[in-house]
N, C-alpha and C positions, 0 to 999 in steps of 0.2 A: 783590754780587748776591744772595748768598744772604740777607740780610736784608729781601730782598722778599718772600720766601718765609713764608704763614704759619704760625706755632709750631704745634706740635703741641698736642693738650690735654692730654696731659700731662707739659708741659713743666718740668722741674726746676726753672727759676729762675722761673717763675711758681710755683710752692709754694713754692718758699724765702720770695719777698716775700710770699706770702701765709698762712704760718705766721702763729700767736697767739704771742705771745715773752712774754704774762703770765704762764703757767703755769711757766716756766722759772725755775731757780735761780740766783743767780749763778755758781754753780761752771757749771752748764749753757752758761749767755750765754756764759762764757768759752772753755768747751772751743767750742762753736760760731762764738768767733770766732779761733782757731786752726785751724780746718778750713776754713773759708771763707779765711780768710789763708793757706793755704796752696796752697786749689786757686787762689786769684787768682796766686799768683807760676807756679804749673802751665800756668795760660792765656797769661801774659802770657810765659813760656818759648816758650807754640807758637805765638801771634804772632809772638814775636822768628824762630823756626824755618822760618813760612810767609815771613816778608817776605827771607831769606835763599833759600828754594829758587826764589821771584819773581823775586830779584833776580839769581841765576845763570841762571835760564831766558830773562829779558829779554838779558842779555848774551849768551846761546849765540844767539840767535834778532837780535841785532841787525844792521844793516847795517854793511858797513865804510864808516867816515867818507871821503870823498874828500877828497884834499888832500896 
């Protein structure tokens, strides 16, 4: 739902993809794709974390099955 919502203007990952990456070094590109690789596993941590509090909140909140 939140991804109806529009971005802010200044939003982080609109400047990230809109960075110039010509002026950068290789040592640069690299350190930057060790920080970008490491907030993706940071994200992808609080995905795993949301679909887990989801998933307890869906079971506190369900009906009991009859039968």
């Amino acid at each position: 739902m939140d991804d109806m919502l529009p971005r802010p203007k200044n939003d982080v990952v609109q400047s990230l993809t809109r960075q110039d990456l010509e002026p950068l070094s290789q040592l640069e590109l690299q350190a930057r794709i060790q920080i970008l690789t490491a907030e993706i596993a940071r994200t992808e941590a609080q995905i795993t974390l949301a679909a887990d509090v989801k998933a307890g909140a869906e079971a506190l909140f369900r009906k009991p099955s009859a039968g």
